[in-house]
BAPALO-835318 format. One record per residue: residue in three letters; x, y, z of N, C-alpha, C in turn. Coordinates in Angstrom, 2 decimals, decimal comma. Atoms other than C-alpha are relative to their C-alpha. Example, Ala and Ser with C-alpha at 12.3 -4.5 7.8 and 13.67 -1.06 7.14 Angstrom:
// BAPALO-835318
> resn n.u n.v n.w ca.u ca.v ca.w c.u c.v c.w
> ALA 0,89 -1,19 0,00 12,30 -4,50 7,80 0,90 1,20 0,00
> SER -0,82 -1,19 -0,06 13,67 -1,06 7,14 -0,77 1,09 0,73
***
This chain:
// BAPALO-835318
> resn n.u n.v n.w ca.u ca.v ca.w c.u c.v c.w
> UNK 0,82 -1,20 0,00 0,00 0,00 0,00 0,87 1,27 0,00
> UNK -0,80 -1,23 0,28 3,08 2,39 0,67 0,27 0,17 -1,54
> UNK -0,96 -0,29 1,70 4,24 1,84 -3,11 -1,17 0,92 -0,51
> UNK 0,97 -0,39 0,45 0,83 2,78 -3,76 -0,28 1,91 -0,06
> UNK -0,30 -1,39 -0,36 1,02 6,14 -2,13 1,21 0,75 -0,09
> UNK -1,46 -0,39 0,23 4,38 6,81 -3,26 -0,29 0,48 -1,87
> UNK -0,38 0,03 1,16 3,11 6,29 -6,86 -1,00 1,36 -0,60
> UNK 0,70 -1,03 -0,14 0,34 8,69 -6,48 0,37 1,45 0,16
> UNK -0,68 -1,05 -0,63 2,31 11,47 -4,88 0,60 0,01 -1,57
> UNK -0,87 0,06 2,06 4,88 10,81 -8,64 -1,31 0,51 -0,81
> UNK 1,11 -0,44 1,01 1,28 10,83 -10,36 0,00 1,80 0,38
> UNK 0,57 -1,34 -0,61 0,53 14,28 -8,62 1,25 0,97 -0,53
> UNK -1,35 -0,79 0,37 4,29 15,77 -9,32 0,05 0,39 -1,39
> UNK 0,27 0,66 1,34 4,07 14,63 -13,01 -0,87 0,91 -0,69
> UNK 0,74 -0,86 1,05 1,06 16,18 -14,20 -0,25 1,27 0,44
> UNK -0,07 -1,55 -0,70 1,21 19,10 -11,66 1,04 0,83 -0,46
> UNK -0,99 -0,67 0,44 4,58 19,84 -13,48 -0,20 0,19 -1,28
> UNK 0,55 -0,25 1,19 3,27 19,34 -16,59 -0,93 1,18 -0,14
> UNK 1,32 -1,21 0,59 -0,29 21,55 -16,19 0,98 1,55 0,66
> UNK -0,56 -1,30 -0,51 2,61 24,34 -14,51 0,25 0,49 -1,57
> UNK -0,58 -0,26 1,18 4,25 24,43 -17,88 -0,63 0,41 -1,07
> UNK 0,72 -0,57 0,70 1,33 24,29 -20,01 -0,21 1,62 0,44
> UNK 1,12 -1,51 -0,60 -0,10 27,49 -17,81 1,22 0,99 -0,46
> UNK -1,03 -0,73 0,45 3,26 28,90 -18,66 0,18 0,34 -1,35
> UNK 0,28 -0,30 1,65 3,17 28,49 -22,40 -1,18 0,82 -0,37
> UNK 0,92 -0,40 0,97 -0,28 29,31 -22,90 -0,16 1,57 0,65
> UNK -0,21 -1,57 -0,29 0,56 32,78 -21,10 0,79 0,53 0,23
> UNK -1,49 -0,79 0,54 3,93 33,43 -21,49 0,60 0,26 1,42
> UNK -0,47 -0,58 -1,62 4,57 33,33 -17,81 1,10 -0,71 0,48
> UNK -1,42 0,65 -0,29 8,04 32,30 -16,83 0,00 -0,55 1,28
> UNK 0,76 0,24 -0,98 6,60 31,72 -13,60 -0,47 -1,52 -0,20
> UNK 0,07 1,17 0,10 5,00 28,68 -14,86 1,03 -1,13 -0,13
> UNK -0,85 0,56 0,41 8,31 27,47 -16,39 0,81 -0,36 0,55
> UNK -0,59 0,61 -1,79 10,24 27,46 -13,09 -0,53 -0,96 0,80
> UNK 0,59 0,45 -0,75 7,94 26,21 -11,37 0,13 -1,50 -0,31
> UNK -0,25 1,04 0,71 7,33 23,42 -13,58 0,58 -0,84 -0,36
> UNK -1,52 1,26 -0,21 10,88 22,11 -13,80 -0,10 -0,09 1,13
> UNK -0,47 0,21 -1,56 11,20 22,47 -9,98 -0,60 -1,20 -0,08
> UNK 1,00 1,78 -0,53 8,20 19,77 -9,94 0,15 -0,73 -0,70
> UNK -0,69 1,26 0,73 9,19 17,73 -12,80 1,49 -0,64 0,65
> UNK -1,04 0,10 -0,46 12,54 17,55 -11,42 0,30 -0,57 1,25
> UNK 0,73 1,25 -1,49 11,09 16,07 -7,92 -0,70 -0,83 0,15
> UNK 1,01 1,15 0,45 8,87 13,88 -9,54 1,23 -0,96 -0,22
> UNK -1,11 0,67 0,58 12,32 12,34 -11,47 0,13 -0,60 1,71
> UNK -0,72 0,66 -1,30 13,68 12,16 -8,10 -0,55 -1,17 0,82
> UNK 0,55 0,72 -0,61 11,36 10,89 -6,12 -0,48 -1,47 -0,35
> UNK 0,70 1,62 0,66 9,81 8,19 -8,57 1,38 -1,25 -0,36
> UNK -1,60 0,60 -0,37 13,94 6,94 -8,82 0,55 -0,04 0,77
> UNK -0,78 0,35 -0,92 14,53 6,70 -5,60 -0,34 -1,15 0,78
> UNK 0,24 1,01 -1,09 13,30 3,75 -4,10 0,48 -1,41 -1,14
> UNK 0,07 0,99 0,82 14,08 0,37 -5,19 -0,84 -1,28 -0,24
> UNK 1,48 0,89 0,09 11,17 -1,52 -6,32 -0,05 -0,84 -1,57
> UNK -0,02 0,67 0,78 10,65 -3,78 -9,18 -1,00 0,79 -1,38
> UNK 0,57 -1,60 1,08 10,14 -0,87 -12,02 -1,03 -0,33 -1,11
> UNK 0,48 0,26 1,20 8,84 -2,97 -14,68 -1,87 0,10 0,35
> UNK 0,92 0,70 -0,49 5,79 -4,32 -12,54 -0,53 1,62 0,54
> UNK 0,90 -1,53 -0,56 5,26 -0,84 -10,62 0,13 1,25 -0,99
> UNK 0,31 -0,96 1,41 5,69 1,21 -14,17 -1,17 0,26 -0,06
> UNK 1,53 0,39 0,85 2,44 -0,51 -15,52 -1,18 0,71 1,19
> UNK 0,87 -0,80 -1,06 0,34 0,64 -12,00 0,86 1,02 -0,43
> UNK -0,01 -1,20 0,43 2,02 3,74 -12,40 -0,62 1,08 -0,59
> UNK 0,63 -0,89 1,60 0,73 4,68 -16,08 -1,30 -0,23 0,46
> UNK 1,49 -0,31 -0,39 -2,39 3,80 -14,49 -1,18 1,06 1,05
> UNK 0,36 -0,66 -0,95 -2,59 5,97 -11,71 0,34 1,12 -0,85
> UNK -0,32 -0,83 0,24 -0,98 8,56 -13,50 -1,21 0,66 -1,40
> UNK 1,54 -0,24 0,80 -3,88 8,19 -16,09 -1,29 0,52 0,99
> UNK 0,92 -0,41 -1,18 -6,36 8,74 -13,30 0,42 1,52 -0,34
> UNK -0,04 -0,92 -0,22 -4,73 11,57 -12,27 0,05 1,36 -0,88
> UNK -0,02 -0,86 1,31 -4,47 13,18 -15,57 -1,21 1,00 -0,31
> UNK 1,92 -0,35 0,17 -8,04 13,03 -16,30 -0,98 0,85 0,82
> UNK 0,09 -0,50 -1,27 -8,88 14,38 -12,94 0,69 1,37 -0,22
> UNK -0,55 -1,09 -0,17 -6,79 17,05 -13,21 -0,26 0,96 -1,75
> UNK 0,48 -0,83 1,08 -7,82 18,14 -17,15 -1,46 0,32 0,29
> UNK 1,04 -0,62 -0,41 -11,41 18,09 -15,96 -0,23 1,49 1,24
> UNK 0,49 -0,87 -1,37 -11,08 20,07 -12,33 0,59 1,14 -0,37
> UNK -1,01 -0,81 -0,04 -8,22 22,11 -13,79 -0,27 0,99 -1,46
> UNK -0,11 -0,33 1,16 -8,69 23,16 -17,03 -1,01 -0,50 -1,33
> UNK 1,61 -0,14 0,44 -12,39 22,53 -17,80 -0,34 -1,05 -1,11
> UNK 0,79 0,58 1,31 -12,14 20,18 -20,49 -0,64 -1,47 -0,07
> UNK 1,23 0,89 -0,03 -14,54 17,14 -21,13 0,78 -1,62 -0,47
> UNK -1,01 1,13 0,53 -13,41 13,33 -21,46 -0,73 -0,69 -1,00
> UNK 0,70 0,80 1,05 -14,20 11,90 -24,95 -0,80 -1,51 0,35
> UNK 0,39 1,62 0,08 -15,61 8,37 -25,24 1,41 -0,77 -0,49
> UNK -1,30 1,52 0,33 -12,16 6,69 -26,78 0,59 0,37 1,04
> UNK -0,80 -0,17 -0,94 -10,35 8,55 -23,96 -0,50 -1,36 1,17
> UNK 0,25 0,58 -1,30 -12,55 6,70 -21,51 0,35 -1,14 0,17
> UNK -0,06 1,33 0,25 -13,04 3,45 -23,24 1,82 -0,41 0,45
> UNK -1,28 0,40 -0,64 -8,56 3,23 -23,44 -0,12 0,37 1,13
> UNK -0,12 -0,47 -1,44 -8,67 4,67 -19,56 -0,38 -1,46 0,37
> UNK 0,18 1,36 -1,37 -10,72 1,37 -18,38 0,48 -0,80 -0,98
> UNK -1,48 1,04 0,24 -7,90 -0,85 -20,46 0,85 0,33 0,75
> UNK -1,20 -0,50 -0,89 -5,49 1,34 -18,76 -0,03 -0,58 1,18
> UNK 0,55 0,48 -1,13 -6,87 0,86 -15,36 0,08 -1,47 0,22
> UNK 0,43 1,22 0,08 -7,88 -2,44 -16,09 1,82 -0,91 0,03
> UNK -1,75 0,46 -0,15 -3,66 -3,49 -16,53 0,12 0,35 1,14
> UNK -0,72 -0,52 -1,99 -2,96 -1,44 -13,03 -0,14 -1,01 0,83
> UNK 0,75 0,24 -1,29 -5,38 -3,45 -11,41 0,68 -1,54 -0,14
> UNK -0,54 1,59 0,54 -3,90 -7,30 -13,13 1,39 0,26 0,72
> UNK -1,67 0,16 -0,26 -0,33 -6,04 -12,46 -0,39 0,79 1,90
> UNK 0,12 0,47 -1,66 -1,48 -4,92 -8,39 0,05 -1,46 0,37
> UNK 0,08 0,92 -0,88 -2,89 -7,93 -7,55 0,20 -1,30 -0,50
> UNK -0,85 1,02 0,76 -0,94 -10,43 -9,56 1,71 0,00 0,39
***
């Protein structure tokens, strides 16, 4: 369950460094662009520092990190989730959940 909350926290770094960067591009704010490496740059860290079996906690990873994506383009930046987005999302998901509890 810690890996779990370890991978979440990476999910959260990840696209929180990402939507900094966008907010930076799409308004020219250098502000975003700092910011943005700082948290990409602690995401790297953090998601490479433990030693865990990468291949197996990748695949949950991309799944959580899908979650959190989606989650964060809706709450954040208003926009709407297609139907193929969703449909690949519960494949996505659907691997996290085989490679957890397998």
């Amino acid at each position: 369950m810690r890996d779990i909350v370890f991978l979440i926290i990476a999910a959260l770094l990840e696209v929180g460094g990402d939507a900094l960067v966008r907010w930076g591009l799409k308004g020219g704010r250098i502000l975003g662009f700092v910011l943005g490496a700082v948290t990409l740059f602690t995401y790297a860290v953090f998601v490479n520092t433990p030693k865990w079996d990468f291949g197996r906690l990748l695949g949950i990873y991309i799944a959580i990190f899908f979650v959190v994506s989606q989650v964060l383009s809706i709450v954040v930046f208003n926009e709407t989730i297609r139907f193929p987005t969703l449909i690949a999302g519960v494949l996505i998901v659907s691997g996290g959940i085989i490679l957890t509890i397998c």
